[in-house]
LOKE-919864 format. One record per atom (N, C-alpha, C, O): atom name; x, y, z. Coordinates in Angstrom, 3 decimals, always signed. Last residue first. Layout:
R   atome       east      north         up
R      CA          X          Y          Z
...
//
This chain:
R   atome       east      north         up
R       N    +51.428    +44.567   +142.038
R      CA    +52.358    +43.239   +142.647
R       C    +52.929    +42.895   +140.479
R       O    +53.680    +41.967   +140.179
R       N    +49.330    +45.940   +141.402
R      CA    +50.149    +46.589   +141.882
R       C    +51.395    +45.841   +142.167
R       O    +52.390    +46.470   +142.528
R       N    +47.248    +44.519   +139.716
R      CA    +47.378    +46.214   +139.226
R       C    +48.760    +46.685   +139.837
R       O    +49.420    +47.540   +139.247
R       N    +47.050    +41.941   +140.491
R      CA    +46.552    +42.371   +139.215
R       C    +47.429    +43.548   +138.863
R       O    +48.199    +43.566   +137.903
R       N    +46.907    +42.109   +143.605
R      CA    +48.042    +41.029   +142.860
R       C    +47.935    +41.478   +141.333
R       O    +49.041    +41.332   +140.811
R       N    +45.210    +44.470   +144.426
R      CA    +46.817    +44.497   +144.666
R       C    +47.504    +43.237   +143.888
R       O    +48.679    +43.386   +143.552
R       N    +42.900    +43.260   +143.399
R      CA    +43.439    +44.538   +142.397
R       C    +45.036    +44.780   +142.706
R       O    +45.901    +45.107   +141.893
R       N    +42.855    +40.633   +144.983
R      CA    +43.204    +40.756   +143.048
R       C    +43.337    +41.712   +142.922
R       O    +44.186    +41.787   +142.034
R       N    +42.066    +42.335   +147.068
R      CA    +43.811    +41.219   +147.356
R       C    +43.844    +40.787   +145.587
R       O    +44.940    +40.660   +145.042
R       N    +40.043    +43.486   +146.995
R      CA    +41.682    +44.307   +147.031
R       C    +42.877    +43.475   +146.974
R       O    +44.084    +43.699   +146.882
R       N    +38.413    +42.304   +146.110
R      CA    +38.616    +43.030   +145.097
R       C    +39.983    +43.600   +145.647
R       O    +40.860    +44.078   +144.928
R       N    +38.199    +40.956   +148.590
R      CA    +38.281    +39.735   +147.181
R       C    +39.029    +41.146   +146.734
R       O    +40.237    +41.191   +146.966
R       N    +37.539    +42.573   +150.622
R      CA    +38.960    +41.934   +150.903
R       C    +39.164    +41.280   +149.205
R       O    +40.295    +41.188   +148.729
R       N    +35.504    +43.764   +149.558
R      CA    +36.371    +44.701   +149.926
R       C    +38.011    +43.855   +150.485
R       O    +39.129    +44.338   +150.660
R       N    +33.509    +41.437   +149.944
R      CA    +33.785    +42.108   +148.719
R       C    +35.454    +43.136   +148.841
R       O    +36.365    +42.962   +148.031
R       N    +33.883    +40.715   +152.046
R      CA    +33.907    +39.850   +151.821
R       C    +34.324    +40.655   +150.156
R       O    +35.294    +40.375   +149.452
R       N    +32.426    +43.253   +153.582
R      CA    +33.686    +42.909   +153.692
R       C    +34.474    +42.405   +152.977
R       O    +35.590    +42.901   +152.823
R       N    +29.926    +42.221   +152.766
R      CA    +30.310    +43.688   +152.134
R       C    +32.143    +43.332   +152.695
R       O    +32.971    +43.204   +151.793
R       N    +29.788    +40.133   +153.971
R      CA    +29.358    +40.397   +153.289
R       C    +30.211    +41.121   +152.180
R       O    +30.856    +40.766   +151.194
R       N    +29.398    +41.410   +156.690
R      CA    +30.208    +40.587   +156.332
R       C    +30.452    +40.558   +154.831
R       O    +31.522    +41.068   +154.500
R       N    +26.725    +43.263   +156.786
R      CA    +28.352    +43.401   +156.799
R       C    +29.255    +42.806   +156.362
R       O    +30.061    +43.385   +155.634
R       N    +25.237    +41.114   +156.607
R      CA    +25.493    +42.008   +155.424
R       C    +26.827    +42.682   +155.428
R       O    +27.708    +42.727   +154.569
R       N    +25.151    +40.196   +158.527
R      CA    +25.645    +39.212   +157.887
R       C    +25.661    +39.931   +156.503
R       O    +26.042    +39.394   +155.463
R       N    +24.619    +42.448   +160.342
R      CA    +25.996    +41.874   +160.210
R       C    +25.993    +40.682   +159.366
R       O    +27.024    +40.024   +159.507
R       N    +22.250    +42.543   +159.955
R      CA    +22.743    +43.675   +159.377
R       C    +24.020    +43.381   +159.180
R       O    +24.654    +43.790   +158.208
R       N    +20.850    +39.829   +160.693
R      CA    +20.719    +40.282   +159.483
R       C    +21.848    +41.519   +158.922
R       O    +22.265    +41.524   +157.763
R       N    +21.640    +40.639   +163.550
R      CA    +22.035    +39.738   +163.044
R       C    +22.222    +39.760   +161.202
R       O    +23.276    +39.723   +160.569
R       N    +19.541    +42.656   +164.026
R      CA    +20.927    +43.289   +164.254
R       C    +22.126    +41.937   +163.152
R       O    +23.026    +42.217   +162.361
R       N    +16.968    +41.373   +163.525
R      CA    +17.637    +42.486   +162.839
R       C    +19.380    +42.609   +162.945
R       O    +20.197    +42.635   +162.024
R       N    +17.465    +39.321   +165.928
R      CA    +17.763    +38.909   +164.699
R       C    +17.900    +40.077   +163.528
R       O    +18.749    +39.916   +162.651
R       N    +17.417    +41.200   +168.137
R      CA    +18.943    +40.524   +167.792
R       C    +19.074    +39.859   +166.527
R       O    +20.150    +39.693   +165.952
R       N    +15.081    +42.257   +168.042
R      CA    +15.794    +42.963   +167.451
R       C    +17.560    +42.505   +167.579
R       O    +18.561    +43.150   +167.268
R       N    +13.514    +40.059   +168.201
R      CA    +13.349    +40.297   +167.338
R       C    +14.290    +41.998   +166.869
R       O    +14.199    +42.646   +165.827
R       N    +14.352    +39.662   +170.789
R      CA    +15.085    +38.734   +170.345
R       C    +14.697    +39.030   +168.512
R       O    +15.333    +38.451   +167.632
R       N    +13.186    +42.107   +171.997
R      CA    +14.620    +41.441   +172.302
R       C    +15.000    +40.641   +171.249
R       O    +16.076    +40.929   +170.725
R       N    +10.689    +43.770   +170.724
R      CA    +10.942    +42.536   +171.667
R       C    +12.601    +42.354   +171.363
R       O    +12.993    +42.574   +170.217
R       N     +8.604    +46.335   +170.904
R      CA     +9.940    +46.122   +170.916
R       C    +10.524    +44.790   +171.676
R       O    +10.770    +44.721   +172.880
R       N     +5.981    +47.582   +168.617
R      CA     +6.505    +46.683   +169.774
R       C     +7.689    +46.487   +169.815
R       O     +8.185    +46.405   +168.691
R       N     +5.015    +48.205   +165.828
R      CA     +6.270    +48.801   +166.448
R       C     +6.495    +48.356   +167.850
R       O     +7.464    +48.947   +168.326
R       N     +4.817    +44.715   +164.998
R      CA     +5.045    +45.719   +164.408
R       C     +6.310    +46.478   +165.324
R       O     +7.472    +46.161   +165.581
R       N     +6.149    +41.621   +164.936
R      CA     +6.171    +42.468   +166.061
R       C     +5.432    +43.906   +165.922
R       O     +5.440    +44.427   +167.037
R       N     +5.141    +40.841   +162.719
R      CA     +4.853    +40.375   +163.133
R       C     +4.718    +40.857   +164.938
R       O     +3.853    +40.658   +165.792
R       N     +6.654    +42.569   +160.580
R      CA     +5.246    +42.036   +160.486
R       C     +3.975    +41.431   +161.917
R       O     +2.756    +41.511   +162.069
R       N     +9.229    +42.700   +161.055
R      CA     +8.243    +43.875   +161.753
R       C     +6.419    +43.870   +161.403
R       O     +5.464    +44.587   +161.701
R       N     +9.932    +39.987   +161.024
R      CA    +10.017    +40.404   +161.932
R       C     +9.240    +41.871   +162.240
R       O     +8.758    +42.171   +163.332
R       N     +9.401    +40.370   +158.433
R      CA     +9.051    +39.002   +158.474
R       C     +8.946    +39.671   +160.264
R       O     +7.806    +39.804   +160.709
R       N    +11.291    +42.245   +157.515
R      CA     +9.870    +42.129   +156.707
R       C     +8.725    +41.152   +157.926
R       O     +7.522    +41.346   +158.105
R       N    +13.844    +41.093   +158.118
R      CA    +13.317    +42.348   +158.293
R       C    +12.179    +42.326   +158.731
R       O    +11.849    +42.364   +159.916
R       N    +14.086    +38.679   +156.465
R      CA    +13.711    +38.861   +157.903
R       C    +13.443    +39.941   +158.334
R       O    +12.562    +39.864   +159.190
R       N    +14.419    +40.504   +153.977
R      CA    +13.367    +39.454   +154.684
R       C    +12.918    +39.336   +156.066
R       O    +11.891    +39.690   +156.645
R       N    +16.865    +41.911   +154.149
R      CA    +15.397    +42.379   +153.990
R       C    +14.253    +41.299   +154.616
R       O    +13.467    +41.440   +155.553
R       N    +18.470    +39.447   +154.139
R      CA    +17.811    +40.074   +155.772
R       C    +16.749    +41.295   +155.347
R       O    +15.868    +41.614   +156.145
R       N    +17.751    +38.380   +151.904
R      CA    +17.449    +37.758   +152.727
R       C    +17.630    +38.628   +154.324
R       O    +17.005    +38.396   +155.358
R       N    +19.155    +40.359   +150.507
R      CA    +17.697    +40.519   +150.094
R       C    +17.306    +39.468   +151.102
R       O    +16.103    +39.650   +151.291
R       N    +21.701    +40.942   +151.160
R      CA    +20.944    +41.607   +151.625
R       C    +18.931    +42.155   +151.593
R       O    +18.127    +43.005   +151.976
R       N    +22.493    +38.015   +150.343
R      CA    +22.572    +38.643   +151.799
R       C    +21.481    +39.164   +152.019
R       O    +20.517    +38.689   +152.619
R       N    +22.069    +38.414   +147.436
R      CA    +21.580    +37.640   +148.252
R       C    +21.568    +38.225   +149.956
R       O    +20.621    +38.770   +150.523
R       N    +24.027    +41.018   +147.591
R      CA    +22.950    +41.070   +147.064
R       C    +21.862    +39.979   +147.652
R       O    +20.883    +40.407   +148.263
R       N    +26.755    +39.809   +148.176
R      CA    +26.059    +41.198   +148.737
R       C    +24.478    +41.470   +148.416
R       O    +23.843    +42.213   +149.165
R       N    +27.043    +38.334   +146.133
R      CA    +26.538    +37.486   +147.392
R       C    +25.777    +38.682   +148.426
R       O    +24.766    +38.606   +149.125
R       N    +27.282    +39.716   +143.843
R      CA    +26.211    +39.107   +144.273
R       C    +25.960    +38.474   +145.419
R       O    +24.839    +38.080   +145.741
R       N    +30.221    +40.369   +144.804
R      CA    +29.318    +41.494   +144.220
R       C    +27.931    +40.977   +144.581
R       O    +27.312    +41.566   +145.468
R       N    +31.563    +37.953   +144.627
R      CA    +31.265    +38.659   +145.641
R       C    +30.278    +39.520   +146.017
R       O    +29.636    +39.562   +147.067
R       N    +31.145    +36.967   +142.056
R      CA    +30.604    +36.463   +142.898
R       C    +30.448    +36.819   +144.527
R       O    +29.694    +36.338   +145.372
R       N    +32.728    +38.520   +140.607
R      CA    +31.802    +38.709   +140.247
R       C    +30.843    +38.525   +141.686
R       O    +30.136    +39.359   +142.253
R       N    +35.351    +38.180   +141.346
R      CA    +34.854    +39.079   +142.096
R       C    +33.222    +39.211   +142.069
R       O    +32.520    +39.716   +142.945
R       N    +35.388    +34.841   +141.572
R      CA    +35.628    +35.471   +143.181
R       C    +34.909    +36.840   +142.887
R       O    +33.996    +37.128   +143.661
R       N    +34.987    +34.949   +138.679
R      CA    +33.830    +34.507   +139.139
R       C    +34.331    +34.900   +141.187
R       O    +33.411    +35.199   +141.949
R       N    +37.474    +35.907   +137.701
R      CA    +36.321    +36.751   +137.401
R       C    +35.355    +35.934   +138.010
R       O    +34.330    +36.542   +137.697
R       N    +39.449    +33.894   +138.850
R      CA    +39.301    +35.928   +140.021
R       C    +38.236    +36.574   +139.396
R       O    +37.777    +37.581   +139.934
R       N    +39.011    +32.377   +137.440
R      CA    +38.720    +32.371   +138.885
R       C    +38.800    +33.374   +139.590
R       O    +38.334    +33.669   +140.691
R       N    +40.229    +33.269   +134.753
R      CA    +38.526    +32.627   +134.804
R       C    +38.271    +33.029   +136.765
R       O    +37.452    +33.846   +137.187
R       N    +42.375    +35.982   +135.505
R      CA    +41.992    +34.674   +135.269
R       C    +40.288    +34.058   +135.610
R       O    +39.481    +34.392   +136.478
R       N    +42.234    +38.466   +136.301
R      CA    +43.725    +37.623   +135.281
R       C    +43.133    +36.315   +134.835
R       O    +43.497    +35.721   +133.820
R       N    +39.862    +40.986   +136.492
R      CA    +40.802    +39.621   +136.064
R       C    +41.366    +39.227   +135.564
R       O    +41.379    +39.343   +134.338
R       N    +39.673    +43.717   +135.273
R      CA    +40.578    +43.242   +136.653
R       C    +40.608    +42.278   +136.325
R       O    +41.561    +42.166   +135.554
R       N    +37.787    +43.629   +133.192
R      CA    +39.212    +44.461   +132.806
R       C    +40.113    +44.205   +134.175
R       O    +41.301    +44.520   +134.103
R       N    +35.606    +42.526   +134.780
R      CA    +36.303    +41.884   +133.151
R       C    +37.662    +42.302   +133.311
R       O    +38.585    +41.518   +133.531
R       N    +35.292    +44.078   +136.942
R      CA    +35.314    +43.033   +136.763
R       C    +36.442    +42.093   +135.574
R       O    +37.468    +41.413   +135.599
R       N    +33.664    +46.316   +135.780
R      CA    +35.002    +46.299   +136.198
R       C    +35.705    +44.945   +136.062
R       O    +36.563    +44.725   +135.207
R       N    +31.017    +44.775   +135.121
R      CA    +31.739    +45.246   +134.129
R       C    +32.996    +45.300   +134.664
R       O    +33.740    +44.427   +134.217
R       N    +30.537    +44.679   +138.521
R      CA    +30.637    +43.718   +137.369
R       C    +31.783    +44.068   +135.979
R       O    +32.962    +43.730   +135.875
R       N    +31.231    +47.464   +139.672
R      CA    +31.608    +46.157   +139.555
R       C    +32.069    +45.503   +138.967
R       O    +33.252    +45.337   +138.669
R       N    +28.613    +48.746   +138.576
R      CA    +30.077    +49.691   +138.353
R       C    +31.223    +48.337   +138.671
R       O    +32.113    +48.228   +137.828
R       N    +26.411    +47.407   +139.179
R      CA    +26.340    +47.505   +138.418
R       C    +27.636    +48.378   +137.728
R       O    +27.652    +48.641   +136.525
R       N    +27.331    +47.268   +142.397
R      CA    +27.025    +46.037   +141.428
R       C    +27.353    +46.490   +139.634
R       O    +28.281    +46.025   +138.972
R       N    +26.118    +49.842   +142.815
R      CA    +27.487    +49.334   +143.191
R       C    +27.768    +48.137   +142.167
R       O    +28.476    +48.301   +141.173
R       N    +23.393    +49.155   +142.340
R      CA    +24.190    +50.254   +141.473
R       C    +25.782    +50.009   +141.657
R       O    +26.557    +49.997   +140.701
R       N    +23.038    +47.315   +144.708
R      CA    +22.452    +47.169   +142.488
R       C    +23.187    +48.367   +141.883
R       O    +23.521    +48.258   +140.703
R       N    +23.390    +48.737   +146.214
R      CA    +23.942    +47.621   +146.235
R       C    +23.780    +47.486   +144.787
R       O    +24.645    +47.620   +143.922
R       N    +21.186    +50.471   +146.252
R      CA    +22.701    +51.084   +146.193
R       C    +23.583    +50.095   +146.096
R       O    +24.731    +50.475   +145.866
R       N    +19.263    +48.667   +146.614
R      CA    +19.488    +49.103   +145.287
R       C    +20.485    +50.549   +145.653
R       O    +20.220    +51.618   +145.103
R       N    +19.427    +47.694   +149.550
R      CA    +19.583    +46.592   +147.779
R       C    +19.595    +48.113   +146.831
R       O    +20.738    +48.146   +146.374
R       N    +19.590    +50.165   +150.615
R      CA    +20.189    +49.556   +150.725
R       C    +20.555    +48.694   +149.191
R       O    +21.357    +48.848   +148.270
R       N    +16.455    +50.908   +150.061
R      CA    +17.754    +51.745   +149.872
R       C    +18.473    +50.758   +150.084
R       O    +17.833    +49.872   +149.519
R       N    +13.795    +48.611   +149.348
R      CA    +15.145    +48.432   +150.002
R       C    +16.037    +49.360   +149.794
R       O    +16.907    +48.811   +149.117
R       N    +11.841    +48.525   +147.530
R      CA    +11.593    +48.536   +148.830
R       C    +12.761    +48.965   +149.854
R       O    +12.604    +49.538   +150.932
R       N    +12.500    +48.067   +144.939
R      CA    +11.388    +49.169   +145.125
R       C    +11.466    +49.433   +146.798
R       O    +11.145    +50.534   +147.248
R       N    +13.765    +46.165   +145.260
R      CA    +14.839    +47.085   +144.454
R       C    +13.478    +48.459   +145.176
R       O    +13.751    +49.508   +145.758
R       N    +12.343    +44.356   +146.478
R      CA    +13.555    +44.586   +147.357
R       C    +14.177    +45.578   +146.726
R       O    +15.136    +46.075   +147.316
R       N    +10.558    +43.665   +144.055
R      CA    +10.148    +44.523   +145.508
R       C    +11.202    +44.699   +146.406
R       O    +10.833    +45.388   +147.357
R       N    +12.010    +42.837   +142.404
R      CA    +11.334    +43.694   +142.168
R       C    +10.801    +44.380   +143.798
R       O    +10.822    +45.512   +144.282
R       N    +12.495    +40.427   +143.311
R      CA    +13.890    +41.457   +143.018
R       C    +12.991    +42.780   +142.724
R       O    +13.582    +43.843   +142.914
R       N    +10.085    +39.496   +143.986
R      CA    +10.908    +39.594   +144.572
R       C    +11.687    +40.270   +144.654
R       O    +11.935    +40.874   +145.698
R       N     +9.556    +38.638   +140.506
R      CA     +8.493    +39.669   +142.267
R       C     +9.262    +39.996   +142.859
R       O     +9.573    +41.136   +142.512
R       N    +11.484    +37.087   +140.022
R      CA    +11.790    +38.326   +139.727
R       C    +10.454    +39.192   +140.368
R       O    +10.554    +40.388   +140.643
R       N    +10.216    +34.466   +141.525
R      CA    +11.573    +35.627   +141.572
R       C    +11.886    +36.580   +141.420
R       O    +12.507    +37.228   +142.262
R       N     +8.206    +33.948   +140.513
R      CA     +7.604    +34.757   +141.458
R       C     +9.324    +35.444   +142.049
R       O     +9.556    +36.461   +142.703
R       N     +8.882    +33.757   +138.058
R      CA     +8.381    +34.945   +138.016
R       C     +8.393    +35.455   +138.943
R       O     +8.496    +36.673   +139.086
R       N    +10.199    +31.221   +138.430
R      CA    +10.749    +32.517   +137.619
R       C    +10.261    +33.707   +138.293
R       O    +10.945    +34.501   +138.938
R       N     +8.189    +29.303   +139.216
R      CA     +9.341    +30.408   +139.765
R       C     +9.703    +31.209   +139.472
R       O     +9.645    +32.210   +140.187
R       N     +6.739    +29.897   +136.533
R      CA     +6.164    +30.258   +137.777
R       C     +6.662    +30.450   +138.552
R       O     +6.347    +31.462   +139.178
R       N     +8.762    +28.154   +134.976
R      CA     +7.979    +29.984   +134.839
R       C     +7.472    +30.232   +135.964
R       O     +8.085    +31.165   +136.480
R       N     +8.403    +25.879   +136.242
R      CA     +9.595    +26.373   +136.442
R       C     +9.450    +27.786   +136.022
R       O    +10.016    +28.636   +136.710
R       N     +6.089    +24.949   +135.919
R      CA     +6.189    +25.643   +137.210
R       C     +7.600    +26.135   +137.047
R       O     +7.936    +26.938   +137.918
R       N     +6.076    +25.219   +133.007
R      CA     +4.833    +25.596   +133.687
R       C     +5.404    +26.267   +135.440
R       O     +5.258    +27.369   +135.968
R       N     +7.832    +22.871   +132.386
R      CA     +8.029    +24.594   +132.446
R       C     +7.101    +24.943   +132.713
R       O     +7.739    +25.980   +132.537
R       N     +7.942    +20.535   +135.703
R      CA     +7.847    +21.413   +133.995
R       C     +7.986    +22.667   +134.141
R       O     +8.155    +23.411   +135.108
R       N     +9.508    +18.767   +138.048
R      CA     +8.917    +20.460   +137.581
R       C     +9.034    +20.456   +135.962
R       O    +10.035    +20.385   +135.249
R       N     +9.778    +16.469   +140.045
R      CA     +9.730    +16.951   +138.599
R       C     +8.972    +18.112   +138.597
R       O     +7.886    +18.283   +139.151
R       N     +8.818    +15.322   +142.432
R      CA     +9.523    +16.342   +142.462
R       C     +9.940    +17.437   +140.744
R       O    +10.236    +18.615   +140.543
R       N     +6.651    +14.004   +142.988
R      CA     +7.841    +13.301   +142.200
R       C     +8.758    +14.114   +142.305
R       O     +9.851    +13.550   +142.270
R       N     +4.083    +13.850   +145.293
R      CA     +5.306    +14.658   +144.598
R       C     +6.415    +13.883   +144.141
R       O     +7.055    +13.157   +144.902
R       N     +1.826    +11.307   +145.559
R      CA     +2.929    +11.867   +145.731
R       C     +3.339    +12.840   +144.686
R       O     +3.057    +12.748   +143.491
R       N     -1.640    +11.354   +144.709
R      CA     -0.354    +10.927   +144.172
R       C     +0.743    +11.805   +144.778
R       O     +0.662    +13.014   +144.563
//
């Protein structure tokens, strides 16, 4: 029988879980993610007391986490790339590292332009 695509809670726990695996091993695995999780975690809360409005609390919130996605998906590739190359050195498996690091960059930018153009319209304008 085909996939219907329907998920019960059975498998929808079962994502769950194997999610929070995940956050669990990128917090255990990753300096990075979890200076990011602490950053995050001074943020958020900030957050509240900076917005003027519903939409500058989900820009900053949502910045904060995208840093987080980012950087748990080039963990990945990371992972995925020194699995496979170990310590061998191939070209194109160190343009996709390099790639990964700048889309974290970005990223992190992405945070540092949201929170300054609301803390300058919020706190200083």
């Amino acid at each position: 029988m085909p996939d219907s695509g329907f998920r019960g809670p059975k498998e929808i726990y079962r994502a769950f879980q194997w999610s929070m695996q995940g956050l669990k091993a990128a917090y255990r695995a990753e300096a990075s993610f979890r200076m990011e999780v602490y950053l995050c975690a001074i943020l958020i809360p900030a957050a509240f007391f900076l917005a003027a409005t519903g939409l500058q609390l989900i820009l900053l919130i949502g910045s904060c986490l995208l840093v987080l996605l980012v950087e748990i998906l080039n963990s990945a590739i990371e992972a995925v790339v020194d699995m496979v190359c170990g310590d061998e050195h191939h070209e194109l498996a160190g343009r996709a590292k390099d790639m990964g690091s700048a889309a974290v960059f970005i990223a992190l930018l992405m945070v540092a332009l949201t929170w300054g153009v609301i803390g300058y319209q919020n706190l200083l304008a």
